[in-house]
C-alpha positions as CSV (number, residue, x, y, z in Angstrom):
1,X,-7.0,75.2,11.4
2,X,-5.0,72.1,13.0
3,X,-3.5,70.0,10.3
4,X,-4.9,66.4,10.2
5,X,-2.9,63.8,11.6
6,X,-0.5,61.6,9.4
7,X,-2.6,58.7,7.6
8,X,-1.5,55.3,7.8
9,X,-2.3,52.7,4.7
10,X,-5.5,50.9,5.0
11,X,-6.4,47.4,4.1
12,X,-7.3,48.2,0.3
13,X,-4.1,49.8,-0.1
14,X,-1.9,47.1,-1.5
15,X,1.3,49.9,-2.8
16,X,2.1,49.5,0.7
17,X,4.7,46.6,1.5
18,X,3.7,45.9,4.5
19,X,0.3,45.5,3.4
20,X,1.5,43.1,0.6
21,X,3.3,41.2,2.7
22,X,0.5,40.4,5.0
23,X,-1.9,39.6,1.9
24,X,0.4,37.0,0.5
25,X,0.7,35.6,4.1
26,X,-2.9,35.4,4.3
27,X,-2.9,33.5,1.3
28,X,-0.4,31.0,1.8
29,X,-2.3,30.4,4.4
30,X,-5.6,30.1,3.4
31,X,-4.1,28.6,0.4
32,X,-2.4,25.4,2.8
33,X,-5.8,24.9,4.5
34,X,-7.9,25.2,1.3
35,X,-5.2,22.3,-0.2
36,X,-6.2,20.2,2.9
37,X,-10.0,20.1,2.9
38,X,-9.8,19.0,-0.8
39,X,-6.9,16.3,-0.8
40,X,-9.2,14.7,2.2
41,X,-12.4,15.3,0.2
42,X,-10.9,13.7,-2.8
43,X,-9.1,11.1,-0.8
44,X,-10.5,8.1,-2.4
45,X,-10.0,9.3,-6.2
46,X,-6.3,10.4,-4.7
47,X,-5.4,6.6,-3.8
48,X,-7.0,5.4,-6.8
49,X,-4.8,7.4,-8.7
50,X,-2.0,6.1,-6.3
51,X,-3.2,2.5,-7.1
52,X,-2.8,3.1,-10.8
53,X,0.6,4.8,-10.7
54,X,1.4,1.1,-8.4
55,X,-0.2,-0.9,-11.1
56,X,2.1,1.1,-13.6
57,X,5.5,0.4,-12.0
58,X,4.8,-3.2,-11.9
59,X,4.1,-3.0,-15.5
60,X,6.9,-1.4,-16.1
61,X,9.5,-3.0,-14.4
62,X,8.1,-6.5,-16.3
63,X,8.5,-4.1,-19.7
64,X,11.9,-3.5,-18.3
65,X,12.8,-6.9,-17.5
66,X,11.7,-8.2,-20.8
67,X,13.4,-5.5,-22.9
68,X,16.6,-6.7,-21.1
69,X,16.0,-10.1,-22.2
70,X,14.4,-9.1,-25.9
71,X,16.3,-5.7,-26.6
72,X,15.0,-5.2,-29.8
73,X,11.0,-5.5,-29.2
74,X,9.3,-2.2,-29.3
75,X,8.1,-0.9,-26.0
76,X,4.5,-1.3,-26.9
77,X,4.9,-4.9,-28.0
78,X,6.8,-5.6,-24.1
79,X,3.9,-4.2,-22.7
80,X,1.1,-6.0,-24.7
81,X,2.8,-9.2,-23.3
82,X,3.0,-8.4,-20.3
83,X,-0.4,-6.9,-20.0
84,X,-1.2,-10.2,-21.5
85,X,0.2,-12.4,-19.2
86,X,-1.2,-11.0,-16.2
87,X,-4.2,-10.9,-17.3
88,X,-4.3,-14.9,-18.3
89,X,-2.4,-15.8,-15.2
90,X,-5.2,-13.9,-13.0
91,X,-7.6,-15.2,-15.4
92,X,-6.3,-19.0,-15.4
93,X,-6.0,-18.6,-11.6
94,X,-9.7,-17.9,-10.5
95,X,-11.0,-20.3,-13.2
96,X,-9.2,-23.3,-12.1
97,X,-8.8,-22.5,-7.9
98,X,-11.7,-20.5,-7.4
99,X,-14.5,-22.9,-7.0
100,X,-12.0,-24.7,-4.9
101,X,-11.5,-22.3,-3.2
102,X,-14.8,-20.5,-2.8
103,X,-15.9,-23.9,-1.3
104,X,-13.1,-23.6,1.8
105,X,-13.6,-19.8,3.3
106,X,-17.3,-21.1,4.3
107,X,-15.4,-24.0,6.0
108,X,-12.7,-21.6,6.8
109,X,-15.0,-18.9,8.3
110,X,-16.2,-21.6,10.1
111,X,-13.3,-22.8,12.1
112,X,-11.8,-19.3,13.0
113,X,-14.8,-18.5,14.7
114,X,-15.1,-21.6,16.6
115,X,-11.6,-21.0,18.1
116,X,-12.1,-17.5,18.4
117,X,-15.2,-18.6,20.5
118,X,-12.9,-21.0,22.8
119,X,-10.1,-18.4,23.4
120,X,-13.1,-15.5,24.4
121,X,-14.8,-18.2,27.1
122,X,-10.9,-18.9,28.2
123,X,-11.0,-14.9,28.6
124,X,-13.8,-15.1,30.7
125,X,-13.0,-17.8,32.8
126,X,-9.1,-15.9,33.5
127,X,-11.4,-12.8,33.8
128,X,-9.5,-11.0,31.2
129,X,-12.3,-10.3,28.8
130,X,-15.8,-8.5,30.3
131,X,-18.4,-11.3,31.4
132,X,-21.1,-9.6,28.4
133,X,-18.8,-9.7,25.3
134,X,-19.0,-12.3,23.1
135,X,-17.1,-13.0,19.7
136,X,-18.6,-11.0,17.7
137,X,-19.0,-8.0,19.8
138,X,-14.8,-8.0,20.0
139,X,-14.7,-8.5,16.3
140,X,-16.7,-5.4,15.7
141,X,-14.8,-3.7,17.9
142,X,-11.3,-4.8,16.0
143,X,-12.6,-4.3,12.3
144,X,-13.7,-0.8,14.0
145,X,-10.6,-0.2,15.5
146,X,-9.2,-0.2,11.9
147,X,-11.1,2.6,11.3
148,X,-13.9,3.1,8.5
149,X,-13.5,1.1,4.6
150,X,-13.7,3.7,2.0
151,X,-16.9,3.9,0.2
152,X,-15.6,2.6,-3.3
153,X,-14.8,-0.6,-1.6
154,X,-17.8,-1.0,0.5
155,X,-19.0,-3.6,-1.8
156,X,-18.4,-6.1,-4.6
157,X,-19.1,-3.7,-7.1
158,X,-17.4,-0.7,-5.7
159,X,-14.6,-3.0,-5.3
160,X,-14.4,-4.2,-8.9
161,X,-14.8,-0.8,-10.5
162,X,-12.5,0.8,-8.2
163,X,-9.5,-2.5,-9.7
164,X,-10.8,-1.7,-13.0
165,X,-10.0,2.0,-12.5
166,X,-6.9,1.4,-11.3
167,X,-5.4,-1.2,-14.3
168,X,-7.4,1.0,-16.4
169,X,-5.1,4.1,-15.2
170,X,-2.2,1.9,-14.6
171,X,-2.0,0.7,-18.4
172,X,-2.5,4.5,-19.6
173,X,0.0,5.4,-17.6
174,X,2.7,2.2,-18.4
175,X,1.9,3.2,-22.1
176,X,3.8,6.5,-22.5
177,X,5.1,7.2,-18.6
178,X,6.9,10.3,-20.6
179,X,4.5,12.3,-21.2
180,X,2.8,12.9,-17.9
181,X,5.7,13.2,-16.4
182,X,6.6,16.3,-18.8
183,X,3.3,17.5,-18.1
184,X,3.9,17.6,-14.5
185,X,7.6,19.2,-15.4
186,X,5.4,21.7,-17.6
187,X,4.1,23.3,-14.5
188,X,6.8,23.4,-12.9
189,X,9.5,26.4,-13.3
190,X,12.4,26.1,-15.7
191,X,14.9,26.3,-13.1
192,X,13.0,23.1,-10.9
193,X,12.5,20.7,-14.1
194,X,16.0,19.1,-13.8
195,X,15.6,18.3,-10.2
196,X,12.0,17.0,-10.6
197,X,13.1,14.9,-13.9
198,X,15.9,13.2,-11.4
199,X,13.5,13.3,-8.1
200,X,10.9,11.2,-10.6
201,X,13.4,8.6,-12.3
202,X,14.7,7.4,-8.3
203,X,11.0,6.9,-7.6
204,X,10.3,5.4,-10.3
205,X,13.2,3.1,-9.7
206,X,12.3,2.9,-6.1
207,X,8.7,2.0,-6.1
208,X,9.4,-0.8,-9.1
209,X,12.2,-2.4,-6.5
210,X,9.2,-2.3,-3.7
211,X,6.9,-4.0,-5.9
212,X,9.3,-6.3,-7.3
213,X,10.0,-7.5,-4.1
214,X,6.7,-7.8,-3.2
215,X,5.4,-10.0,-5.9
216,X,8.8,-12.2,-4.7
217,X,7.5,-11.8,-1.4
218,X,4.0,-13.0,-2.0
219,X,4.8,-16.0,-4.7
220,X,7.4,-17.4,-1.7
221,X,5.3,-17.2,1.1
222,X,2.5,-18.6,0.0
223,X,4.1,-21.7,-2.4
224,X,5.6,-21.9,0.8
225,X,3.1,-21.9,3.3
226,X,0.7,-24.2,1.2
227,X,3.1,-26.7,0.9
228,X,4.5,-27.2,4.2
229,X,1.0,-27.2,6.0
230,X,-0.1,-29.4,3.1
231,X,2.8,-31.8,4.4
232,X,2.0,-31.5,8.5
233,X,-2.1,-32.3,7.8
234,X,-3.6,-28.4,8.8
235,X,-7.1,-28.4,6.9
236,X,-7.6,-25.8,4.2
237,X,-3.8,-25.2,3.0
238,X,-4.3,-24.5,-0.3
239,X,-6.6,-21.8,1.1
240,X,-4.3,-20.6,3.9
241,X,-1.3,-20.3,1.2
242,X,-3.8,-18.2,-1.4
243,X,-4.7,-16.0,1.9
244,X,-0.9,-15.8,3.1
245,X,0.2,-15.0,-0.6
246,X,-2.1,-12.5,-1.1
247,X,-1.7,-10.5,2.9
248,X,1.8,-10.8,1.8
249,X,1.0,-7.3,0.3
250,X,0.6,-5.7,3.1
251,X,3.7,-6.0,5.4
252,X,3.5,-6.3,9.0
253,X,-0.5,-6.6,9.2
254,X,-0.5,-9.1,6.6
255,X,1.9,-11.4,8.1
256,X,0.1,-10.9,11.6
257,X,-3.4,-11.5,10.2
258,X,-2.1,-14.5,7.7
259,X,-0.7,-15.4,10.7
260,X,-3.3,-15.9,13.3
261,X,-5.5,-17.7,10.3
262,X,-2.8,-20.3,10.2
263,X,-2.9,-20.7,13.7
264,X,-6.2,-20.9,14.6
265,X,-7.2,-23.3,12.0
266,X,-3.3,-25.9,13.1
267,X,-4.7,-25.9,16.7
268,X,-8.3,-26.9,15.2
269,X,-6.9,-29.8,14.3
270,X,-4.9,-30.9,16.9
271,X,-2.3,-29.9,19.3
272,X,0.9,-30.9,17.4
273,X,-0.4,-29.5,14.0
274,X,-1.0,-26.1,15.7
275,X,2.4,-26.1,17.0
276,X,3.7,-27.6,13.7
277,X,1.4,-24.7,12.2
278,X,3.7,-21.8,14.0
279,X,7.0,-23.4,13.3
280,X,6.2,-23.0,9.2
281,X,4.7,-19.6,9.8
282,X,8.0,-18.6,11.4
283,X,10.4,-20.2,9.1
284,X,8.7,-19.0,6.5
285,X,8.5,-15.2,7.7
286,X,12.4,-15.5,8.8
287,X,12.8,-16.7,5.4
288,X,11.1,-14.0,3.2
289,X,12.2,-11.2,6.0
290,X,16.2,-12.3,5.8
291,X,16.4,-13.5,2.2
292,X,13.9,-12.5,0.0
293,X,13.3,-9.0,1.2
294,X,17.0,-7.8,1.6
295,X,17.4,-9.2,-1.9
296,X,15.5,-7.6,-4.1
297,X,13.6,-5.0,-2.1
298,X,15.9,-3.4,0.6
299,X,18.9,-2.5,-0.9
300,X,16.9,0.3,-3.1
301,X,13.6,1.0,-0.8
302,X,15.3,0.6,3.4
303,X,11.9,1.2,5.5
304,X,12.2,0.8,8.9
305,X,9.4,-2.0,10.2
306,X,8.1,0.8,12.7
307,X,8.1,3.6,10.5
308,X,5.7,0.9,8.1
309,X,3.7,0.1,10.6
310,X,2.7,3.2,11.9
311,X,1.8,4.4,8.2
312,X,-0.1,1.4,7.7
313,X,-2.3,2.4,11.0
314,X,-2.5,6.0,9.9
315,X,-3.7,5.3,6.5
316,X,-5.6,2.4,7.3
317,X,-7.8,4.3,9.9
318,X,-7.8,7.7,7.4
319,X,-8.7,6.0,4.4
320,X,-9.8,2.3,4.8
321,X,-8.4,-0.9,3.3
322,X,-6.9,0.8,0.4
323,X,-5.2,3.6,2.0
324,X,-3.9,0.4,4.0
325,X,-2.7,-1.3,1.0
326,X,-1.0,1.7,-0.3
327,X,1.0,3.0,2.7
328,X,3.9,1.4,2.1
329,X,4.6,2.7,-1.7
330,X,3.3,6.3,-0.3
331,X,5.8,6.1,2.1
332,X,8.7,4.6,0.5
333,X,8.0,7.6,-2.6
334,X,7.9,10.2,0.6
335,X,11.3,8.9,1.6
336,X,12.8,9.7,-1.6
337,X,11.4,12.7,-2.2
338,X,12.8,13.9,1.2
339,X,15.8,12.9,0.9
340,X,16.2,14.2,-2.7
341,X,15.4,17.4,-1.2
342,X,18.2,17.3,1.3
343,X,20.7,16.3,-1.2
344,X,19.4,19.5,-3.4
345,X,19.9,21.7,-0.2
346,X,23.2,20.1,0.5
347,X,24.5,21.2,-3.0
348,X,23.2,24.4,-3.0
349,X,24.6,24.9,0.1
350,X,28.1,23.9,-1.1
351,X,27.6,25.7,-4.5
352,X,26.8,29.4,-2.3
């Protein structure tokens, strides 16, 4: 009788190491694109949660700057107050600009699309823009080109619930930062809680120097901006510093968009106060980008204006205007967490 031939380990049999080596490859694997398909499922909650751990640092760094000035207040006292005084300046802000205001983006709306309408018909007659698009059929195709809004901040109310959520989560958070960031050290293994504790106080530090310098950013530009096209006679300034203060948030984009506003509405005026109109907007952006910013904000978070840009796109067609708001903190956290890596390789290469 002819002996059978030599049996080789089958898929159920996991002594084998070959065959345990494949299954945890097989996992990883299915493990990487499993990770995927739920951090874009759960994209929107994700950047919410990002929005609250934004609204945190600002909190904290005004905790911070007050302890400095009033060492011996109790953390939770710092933060009541400065809870506090956000709330009343947003709260004082809307009551006593917002019917002012409100009153202007009618007006406002008003004159960007009259110019708009002149520059499309000087398209058409140069032969640059197609003979049966109009206005609006280019502005649809620019909001599109943005990509899609998230569905949170479709509307008013999505909008308000989805701040609320986020200062909701951002107070939580400022109240004890501590103890969620030992439970994220808790999951982590002993030997990696060290690192994480160091990788998480740098980006800490980092993101409260980005938003520090933002604030600065947006209180100069537009107290800026409102005053000097106050001064040269462009209609709505008040408006068009609110609008430039509040873009000012989002860099690059902002200062293009807050840009064109100011322009359009100079050259509705008048010829000179449109030219006048540019000459503040560029003073003031070679202001904020050569003082302000290398103050405060560039020394600790050093993005490169490309590498911002191209994030801002990314996120901004992935996730909507909140993935756009947010690109620049996600980044700037990335960076650090990158390079903290590379400094933990470079030691443990030194170390072997």
């Amino acid at each position: 009788m002819a002996r059978p031939p030599r049996e080789a380990p089958g898929p159920s049999d996991f002594t084998n190491p070959a065959t345990s080596r494949e299954v945890h490859r097989a996992a990883v694997w299915i493990g990487m694109v499993v990770a995927v398909a739920l951090i874009w499922m759960l994209a929107q909650p994700l950047l919410l949660i990002m929005g609250g751990v934004v609204f945190a640092a600002l909190l904290d760094g005004g905790v911070r700057l007050l302890g400095k000035a009033f060492p011996r207040l109790g953390r939770g006292l710092r933060l009541a107050i400065v809870a506090t005084f956000a709330v009343a300046f947003l709260a004082g802000f809307f009551y006593l600009a917002g019917s002012q205001l409100t009153g202007q983006f009618e007006a406002l709306r008003a004159v960007v699309m009259d110019q708009v309408a002149h520059l499309v018909d000087y398209g058409h007659r140069m032969g640059l823009v197609p003979p049966n698009e109009g206005a609006s059929q280019i502005g649809q195709q620019l909001v599109g080109s943005l990509g899609k809004v998230t569905a949170a901040l479709g509307s008013a109310l999505g909008a308000l619930s989805s701040l609320l959520a986020m200062i909701v989560l951002g107070l939580f958070i400022a109240m004890e930062p501590r103890i969620y960031e030992r439970g994220i050290a808790w999951m982590l293994p002993l030997k990696n809680r060290q690192d994480f504790y160091r990788t998480a106080d740098k980006m800490g530090h980092t993101l409260r120097r980005l938003m520090a310098g933002r604030l600065v950013g947006m209180a100069v530009e537009g107290l800026f901006v409102g005053i000097a096209l106050s001064l040269i006679g462009v209609p709505m300034a008040p408006l068009l510093g609110v609008l430039t203060g509040l873009l000012a948030f989002l860099p690059t984009i902002g200062g293009i968009v807050s840009g064109c506003l100011i322009v359009l509405v100079g050259f509705s005026a008048s010829t000179n106060i449109g030219i006048g109109a540019i000459i503040v907007y560029i003073a003031v952006q070679t202001f904020d980008g050569y003082v302000v910013v290398p103050m405060v904000a560039r020394r600790a978070v050093d993005l490169p204006p490309a590498l911002v840009l191209g994030a801002q796109l990314l996120f901004g067609a992935l996730f909507g205007i909140l993935g756009l708001a947010l690109a620049d903190p996600i980044v700037a956290m990335v960076k650090v967490l990158l390079e903290e890596k590379s400094e933990l390789a470079a030691e443990d290469a030194k170390a072997s």
